[in-house]
KEVEXSE-731435 format. One record per residue: residue number from 1; residue in three letters; x, z, y of N, C-alpha, C in turn. Coordinates in pm, 1 decimal. Layout:
<atoms>
 num residuo      n_X      n_Z      n_Y     ca_X     ca_Z     ca_Y      c_X      c_Z      c_Y
 NUM     Ala        X        Z        Y        X        Z        Y        X        Z        Y
...
</atoms>
This chain:
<atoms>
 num residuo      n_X      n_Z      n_Y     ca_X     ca_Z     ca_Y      c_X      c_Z      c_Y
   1     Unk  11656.9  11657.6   9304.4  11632.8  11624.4   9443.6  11661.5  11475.0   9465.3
   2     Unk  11557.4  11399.1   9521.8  11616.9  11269.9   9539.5  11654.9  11280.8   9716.8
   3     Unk  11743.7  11138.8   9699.2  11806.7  11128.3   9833.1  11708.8  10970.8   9883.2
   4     Unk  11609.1  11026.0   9998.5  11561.5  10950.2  10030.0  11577.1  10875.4  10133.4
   5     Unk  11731.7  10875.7  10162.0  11825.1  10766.9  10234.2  11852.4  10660.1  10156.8
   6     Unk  11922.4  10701.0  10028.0  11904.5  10598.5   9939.9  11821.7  10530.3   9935.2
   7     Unk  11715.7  10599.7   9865.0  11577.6  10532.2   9803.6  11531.7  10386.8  10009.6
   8     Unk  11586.6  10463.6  10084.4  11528.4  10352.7  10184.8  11644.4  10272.2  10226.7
   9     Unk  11742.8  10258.1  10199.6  11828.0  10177.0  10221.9  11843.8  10073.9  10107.6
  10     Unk  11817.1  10105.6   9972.1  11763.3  10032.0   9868.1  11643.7   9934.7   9911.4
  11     Unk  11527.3  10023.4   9982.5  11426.6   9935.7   9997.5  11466.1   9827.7  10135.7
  12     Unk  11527.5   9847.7  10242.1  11544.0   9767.7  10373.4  11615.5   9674.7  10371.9
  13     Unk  11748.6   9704.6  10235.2  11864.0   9608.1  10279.2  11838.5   9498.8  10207.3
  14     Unk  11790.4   9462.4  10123.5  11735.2   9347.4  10085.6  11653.3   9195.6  10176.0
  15     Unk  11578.7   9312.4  10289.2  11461.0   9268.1  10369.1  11559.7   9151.5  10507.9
  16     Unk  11669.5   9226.6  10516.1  11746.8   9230.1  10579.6  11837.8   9027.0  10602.0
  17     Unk  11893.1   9005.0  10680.0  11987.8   8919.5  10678.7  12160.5   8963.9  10638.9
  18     Unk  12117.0   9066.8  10765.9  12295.8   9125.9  10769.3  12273.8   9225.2  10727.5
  19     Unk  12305.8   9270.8  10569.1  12268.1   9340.4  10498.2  12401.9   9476.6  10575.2
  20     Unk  12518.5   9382.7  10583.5  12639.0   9469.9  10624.5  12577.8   9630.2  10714.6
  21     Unk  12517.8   9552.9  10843.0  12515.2   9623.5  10911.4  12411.1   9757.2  10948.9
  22     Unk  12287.1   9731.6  10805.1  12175.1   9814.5  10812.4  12217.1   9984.8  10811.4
  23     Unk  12145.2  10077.2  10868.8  12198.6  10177.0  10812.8  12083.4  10323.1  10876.1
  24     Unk  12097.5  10414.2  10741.7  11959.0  10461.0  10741.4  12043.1  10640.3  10783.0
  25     Unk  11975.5  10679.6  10871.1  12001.1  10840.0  10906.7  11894.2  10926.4  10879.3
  26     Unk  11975.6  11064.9  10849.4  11866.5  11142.8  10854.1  11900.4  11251.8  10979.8
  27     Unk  11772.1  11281.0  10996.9  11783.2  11346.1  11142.9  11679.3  11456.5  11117.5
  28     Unk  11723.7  11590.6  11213.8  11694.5  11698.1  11199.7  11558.8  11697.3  11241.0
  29     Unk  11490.4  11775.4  11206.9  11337.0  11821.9  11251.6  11305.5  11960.2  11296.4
  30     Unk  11255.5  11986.4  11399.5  11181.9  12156.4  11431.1  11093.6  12231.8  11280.2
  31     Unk  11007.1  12095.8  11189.6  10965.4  12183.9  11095.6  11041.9  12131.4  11006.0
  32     Unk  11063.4  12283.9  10917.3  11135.7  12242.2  10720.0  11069.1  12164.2  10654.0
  33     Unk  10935.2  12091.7  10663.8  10840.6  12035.9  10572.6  10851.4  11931.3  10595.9
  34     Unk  10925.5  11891.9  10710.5  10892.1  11721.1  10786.7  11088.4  11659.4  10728.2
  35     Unk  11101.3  11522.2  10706.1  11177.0  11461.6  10682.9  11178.6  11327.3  10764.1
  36     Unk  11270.4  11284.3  10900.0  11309.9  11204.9  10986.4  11427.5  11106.7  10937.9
  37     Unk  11360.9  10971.8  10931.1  11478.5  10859.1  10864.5  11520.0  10750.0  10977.7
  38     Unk  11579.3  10741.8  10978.3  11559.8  10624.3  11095.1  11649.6  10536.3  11067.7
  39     Unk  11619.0  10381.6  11087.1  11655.4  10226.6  11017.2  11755.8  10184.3  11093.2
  40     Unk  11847.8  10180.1  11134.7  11946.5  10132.4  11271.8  11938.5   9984.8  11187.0
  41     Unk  11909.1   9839.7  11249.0  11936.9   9728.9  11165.0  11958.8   9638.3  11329.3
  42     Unk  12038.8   9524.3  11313.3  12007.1   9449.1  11445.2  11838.9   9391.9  11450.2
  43     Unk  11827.6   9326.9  11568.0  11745.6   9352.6  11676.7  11682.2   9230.3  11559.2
  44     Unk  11699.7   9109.8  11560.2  11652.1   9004.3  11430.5  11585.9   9113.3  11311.8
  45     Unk  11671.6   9174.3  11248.7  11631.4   9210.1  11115.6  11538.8   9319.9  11144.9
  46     Unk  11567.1   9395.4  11254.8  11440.6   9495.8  11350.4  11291.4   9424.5  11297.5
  47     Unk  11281.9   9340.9  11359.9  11177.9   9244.4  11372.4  11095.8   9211.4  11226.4
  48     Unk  11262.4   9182.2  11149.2  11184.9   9163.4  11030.0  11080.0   9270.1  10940.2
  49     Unk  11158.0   9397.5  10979.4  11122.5   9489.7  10889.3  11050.6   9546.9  10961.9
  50     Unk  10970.6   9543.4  11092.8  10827.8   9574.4  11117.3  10770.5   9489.5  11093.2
  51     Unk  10741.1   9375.7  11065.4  10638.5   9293.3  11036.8  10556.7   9271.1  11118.4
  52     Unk  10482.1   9189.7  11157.8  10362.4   9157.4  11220.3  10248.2   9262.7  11203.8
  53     Unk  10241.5   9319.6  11346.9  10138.8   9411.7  11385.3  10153.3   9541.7  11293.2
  54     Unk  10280.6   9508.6  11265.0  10356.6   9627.2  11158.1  10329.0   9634.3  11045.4
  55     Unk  10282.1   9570.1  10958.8  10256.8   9573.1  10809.6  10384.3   9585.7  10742.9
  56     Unk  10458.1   9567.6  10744.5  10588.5   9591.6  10687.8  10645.7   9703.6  10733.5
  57     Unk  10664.7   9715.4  10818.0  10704.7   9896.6  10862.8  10558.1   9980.3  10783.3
  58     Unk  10479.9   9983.3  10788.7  10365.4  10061.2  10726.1  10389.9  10074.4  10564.1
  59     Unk  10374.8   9946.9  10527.8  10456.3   9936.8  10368.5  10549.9   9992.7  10346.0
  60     Unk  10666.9  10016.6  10396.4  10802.8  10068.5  10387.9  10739.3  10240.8  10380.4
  61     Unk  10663.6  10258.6  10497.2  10614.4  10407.5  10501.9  10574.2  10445.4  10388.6
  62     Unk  10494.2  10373.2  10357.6  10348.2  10413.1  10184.6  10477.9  10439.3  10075.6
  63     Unk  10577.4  10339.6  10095.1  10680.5  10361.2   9903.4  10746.4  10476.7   9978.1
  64     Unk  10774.3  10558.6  10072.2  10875.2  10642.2  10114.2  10779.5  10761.8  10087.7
  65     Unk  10647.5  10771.5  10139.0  10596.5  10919.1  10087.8  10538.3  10905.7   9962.8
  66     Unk  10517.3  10812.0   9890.0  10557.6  10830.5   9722.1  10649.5  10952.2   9673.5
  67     Unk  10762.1  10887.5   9728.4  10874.3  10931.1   9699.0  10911.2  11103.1   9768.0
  68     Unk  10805.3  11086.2   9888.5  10812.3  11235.0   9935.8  10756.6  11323.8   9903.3
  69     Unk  10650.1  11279.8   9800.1  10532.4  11356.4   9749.2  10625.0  11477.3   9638.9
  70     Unk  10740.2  11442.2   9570.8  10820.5  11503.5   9459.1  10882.9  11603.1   9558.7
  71     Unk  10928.3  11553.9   9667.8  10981.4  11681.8   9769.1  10897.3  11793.1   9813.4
  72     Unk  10734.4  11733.3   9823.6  10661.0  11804.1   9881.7  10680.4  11798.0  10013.8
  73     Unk  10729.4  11730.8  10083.8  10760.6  11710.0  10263.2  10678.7  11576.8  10308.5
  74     Unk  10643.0  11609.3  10442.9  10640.3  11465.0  10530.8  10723.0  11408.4  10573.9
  75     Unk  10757.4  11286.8  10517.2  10852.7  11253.6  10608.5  10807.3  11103.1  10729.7
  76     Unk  10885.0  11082.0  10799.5  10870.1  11010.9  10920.1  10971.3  10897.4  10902.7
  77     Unk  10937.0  10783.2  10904.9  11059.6  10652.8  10900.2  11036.6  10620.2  11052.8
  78     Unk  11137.9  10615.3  11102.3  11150.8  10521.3  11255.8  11228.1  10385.4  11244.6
  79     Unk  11243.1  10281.6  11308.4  11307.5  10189.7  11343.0  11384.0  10179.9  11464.4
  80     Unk  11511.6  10122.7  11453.0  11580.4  10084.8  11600.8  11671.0   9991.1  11572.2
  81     Unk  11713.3   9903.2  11713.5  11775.7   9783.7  11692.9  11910.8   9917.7  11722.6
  82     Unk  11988.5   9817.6  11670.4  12149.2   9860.8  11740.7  12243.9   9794.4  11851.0
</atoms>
């Protein structure tokens, strides 16, 4: 089973300035098939890691259901400032 908190906190904190403060949750879903991540980073590094017109949040999406494809689930990445 991979832990695909890891696998996205590996990929964000790099992207990041204040690497300190990034931090990735997982959050419950109504269906068993679906997987909810969500990015808590400040409001700067927010910015960074959607990218312009979101290409970087989209990218982040594509390597995460790679990685979801071995689970067999959808999962969902969100963003939020803190």
């Amino acid at each position: 089973m991979i832990d695909l908190e890891k696998v996205l906190l590996d990929i964000v904190k790099p992207i990041c300035n204040d690497q300190d403060a990034v931090m990735v949750k997982r959050m419950g879903s109504i269906d068993d098939n679906e997987i909810i991540l969500y990015v808590y980073a400040p409001s700067n590094d927010i910015a960074r890691l959607i990218g312009r017109q979101g290409t970087m949040a989209n990218s982040i999406r594509q390597m995460l259901q790679v990685a979801s494809k071995i689970e067999n689930k959808k999962i969902t990445v969100k963003f939020e400032a803190l």
